[in-house]
C-alpha positions as CSV (number, residue, x, y, z in Angstrom):
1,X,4.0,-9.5,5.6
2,X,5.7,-9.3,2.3
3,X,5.9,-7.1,-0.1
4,X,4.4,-9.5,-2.5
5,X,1.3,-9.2,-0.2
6,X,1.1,-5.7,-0.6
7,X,1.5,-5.1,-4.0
8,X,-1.1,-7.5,-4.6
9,X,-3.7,-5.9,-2.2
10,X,-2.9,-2.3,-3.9
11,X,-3.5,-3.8,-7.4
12,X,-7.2,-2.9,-7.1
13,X,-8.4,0.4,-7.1
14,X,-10.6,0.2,-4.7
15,X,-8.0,-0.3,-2.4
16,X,-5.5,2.4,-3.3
17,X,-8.8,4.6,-2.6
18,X,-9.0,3.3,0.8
19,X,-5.1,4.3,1.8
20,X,-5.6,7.4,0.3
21,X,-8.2,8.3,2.7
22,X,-6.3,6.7,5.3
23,X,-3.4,9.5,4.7
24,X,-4.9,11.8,7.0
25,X,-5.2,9.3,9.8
26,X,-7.0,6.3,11.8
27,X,-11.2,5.9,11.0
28,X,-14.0,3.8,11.0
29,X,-15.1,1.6,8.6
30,X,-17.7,4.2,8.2
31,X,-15.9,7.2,7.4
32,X,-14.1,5.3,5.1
33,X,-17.2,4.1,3.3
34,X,-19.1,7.5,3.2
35,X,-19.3,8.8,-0.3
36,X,-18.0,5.3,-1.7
37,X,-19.6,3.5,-4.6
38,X,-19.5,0.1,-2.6
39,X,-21.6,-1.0,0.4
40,X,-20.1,-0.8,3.5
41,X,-19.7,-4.9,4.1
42,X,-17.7,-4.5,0.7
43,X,-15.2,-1.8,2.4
44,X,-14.8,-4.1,5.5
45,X,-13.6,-6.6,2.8
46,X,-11.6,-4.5,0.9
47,X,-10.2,-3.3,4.8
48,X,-9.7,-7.2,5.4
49,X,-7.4,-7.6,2.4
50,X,-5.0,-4.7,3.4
51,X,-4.8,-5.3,6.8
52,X,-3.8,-9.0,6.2
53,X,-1.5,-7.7,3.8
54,X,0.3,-5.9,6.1
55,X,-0.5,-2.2,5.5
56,X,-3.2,-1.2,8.0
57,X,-3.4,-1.8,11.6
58,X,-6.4,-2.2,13.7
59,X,-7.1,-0.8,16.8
60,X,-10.6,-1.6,18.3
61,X,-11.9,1.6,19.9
62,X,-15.5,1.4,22.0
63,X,-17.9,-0.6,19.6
64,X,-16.1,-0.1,16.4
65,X,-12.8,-0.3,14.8
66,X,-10.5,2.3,13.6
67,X,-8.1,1.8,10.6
68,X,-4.6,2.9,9.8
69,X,-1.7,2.7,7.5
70,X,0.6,0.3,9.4
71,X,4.0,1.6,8.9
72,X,5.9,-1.0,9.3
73,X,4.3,-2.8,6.0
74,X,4.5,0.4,3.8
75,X,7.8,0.8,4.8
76,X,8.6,-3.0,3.6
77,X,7.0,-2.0,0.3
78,X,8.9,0.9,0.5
79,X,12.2,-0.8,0.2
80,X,11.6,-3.3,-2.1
81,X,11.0,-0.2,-4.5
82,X,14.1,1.4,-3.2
83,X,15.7,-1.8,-4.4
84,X,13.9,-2.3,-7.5
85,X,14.5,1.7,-8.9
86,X,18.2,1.5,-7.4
87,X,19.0,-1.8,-9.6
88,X,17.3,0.0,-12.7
89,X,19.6,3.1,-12.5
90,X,22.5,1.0,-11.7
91,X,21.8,-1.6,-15.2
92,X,21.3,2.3,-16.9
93,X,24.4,3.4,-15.9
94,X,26.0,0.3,-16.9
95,X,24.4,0.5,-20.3
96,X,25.6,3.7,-20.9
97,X,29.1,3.4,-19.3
98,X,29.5,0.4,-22.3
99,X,27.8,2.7,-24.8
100,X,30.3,5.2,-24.1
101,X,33.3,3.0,-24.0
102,X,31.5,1.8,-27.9
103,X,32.0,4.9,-29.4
């Protein structure tokens, strides 16, 4: 997946709510809903979105399904804002470089 994908999935906060709890590792849908405001079909959902974005894998385990930050599709995300802050600094150093050379 892109990282277009992704950064569209972690626009809601909902979402960003659902990797954070992921940090500490793989769970079920119901872990990941307990103490939520949203039902637990809206979770699945909201699971849905990110894994066909690209940042959570599923592994089906007995009856149920655990979820997991996929590394490969954080790390896809991760570079494109490697790229993004490196071409910022560089147009900031060019910026000042010409300030410089101005005064």
């Amino acid at each position: 997946m892109s990282y277009e994908h992704a950064i569209t999935a972690l626009a809601d906060p909902t979402r960003r709510v659902i990797i954070d709890r992921l940090r500490g590792g793989p769970m079920a849908v119901g872990t990941i809903a307990n103490g939520m405001d949203i039902s637990r079909p809206a979770v699945s959902q909201h699971l849905r979105v990110l894994s066909d974005a690209g940042l959570l894998t599923v592994t089906p385990s007995g009856n149920r399904r655990l979820y997991a930050i996929a590394p490969d599709g954080v790390d896809a995300l991760r570079k494109y804002l490697d790229s993004l802050w490196d071409d910022a600094l560089g147009a900031f150093a060019r910026a000042a470089h010409e300030k410089a050379k101005g005064q």
